[in-house]
C-alpha positions in Angstrom: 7.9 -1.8 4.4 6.2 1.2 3.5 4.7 2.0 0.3 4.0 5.5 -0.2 1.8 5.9 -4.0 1.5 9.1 -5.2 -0.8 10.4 -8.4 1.3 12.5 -10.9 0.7 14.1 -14.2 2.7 14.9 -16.0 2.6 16.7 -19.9 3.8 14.5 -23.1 7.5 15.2 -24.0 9.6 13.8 -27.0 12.1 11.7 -25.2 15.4 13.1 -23.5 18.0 12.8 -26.4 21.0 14.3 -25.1 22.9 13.5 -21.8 22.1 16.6 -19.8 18.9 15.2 -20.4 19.6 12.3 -19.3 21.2 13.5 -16.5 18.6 15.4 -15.5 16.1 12.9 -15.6 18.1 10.9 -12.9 18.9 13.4 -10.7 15.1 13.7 -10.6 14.6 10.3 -9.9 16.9 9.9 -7.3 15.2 12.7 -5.7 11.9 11.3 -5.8 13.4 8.0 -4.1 14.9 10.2 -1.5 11.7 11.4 -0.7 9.9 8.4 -0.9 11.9 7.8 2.3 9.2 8.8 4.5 9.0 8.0 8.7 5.2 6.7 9.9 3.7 8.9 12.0 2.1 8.4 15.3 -1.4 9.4 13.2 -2.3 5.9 11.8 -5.4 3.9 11.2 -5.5 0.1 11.1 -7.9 -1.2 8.6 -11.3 -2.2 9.9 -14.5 -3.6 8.0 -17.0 -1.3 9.5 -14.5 2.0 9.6 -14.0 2.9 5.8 -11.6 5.7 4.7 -13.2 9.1 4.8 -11.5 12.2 2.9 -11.7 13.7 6.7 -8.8 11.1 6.9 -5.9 12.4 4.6 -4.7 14.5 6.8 -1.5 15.2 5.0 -0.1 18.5 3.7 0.9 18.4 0.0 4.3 19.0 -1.0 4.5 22.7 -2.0 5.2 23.9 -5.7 5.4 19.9 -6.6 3.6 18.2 -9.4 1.6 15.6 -7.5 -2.1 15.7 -7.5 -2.2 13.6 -4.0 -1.0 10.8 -1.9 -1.8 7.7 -0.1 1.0 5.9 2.7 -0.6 2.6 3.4 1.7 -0.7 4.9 1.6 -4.1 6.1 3.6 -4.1 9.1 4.7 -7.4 10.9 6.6 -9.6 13.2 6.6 -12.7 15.1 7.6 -13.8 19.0 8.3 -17.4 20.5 9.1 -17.4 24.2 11.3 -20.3 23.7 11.9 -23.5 21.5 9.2 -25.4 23.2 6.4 -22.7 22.3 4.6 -21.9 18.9 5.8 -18.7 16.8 3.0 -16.1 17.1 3.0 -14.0 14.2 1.3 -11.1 13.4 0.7 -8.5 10.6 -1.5 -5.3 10.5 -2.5 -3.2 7.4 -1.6 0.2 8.6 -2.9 4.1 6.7 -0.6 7.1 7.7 -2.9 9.8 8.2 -0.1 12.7 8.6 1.6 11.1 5.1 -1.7 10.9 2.9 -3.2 13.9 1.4 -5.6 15.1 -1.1 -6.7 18.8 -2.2 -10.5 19.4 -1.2 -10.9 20.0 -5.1 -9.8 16.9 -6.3 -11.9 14.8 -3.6 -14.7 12.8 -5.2 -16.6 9.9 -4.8 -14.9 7.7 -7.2 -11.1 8.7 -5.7 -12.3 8.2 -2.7 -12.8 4.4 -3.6 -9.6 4.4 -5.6 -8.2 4.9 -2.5 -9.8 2.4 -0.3 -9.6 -0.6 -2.5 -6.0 0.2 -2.6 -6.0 -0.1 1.4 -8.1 -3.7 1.0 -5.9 -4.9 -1.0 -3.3 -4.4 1.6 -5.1 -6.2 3.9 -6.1 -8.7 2.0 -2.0 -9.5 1.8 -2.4 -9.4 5.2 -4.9 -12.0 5.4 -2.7 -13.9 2.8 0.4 -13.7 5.6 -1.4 -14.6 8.5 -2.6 -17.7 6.7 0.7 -18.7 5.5 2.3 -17.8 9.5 -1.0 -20.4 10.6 0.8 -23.3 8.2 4.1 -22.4 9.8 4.0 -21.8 13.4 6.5 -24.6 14.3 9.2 -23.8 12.0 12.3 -24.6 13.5 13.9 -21.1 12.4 10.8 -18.5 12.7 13.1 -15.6 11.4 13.8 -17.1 8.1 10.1 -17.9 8.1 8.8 -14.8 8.5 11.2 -12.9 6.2 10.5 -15.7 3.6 6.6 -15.4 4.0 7.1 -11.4 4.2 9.0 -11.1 1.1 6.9 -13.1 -1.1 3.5 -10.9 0.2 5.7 -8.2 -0.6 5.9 -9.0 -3.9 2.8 -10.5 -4.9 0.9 -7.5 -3.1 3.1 -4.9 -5.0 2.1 -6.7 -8.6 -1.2 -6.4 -7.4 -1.4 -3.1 -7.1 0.3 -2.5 -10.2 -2.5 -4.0 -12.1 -4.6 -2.5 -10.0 -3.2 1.1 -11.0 -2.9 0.1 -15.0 -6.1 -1.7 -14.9 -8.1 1.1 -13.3 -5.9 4.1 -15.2 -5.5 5.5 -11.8 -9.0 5.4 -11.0 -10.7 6.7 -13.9 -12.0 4.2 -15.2 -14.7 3.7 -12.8 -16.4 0.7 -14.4 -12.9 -1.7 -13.9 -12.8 0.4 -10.2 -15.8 -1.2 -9.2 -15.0 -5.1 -11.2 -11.6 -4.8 -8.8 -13.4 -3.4 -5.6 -15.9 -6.6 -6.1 -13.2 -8.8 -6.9 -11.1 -7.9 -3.8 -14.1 -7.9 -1.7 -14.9 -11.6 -2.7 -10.8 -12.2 -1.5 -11.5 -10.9 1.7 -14.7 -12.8 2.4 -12.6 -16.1 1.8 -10.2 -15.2 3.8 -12.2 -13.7 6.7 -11.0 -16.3 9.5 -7.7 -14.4 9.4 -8.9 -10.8 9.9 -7.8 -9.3 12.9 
């Protein structure tokens, strides 16, 4: 499943206190789940060790006249084949960035953002790592389909707390000091996990 996180700002406002408010407020956010609706492209990059993200990279075009300061599409993407009852279940997972669907303006591009951005995509694959560990433990499960959707929904969750705390933690990447404890920290996670990189 595709998670698309976007950077907004947005002004300090004394809370809606009337219905049209209200309202309002939820027709927003209805849009903005609408539009988080977004296909992959065919412009994707799998995540490799020795090919970083470059700004060259976010190759998306922002959305015009709307309030975000940028966006990343990054994904796990999975699924598993057994050519009969009498063979092990392969599975396999790849941490996936949309090219066409991330974007950044040239003036907002800096150093620090730039490795907001990629320990956001490590810590994708690092839930990919997780997955392909848990698929090693199960490859004779009698029913590989409830396997795999078990084992996927359980990354998906722990991979989406992580990068909750990763965002509060890191205030979005300004605080460059907890940036760098979380790129160390989820370096260290790959590195124990590094038999299961693909």
């Amino acid at each position: 499943m595709a998670r698309i996180h976007r950077i907004v700002h947005l002004p300090l406002t004394k809370a809606p206190t009337t219905m049209k408010y209200a309202l309002t407020t939820l027709c927003i956010l209805v849009l903005m789940a609408a539009q988080a609706q977004v296909k992959v492209s065919d412009d994707t990059l799998h995540w490799n060790a020795n090919r970083p993200l470059e700004w060259a990279d976010f190759k998306g075009e922002p959305d015009k006249g709307g309030m975000l300061e940028g966006q990343i599409l990054c994904m796990n993407i999975g699924g598993f084949k057994r050519q009969s009852a009498h063979h092990l279940t392969v599975f396999k997972t790849v941490s996936v960035f949309d090219r066409k669907n991330s974007w950044m303006p040239e003036n907002k591009q800096t150093d620090a953002g730039l490795k907001y951005f990629q320990v956001m995509f490590n810590i994708y694959e690092l839930h990919s790592r997780k997955m392909r560990e848990a698929y090693a433990l199960s490859r004779t499960a009698e029913d590989p389909d409830v396997a795999f959707k078990e084992k996927y929904s359980q990354s998906a969750n722990e991979r989406s707390y992580d990068l909750n705390m990763y965002k509060a933690k890191t205030k979005y990447g300004m605080d460059t000091t907890a940036l760098e404890t979380w790129r160390i920290k989820i370096d260290d996670q790959l590195k124990a996990l590094a038999e299961y990189e693909q």
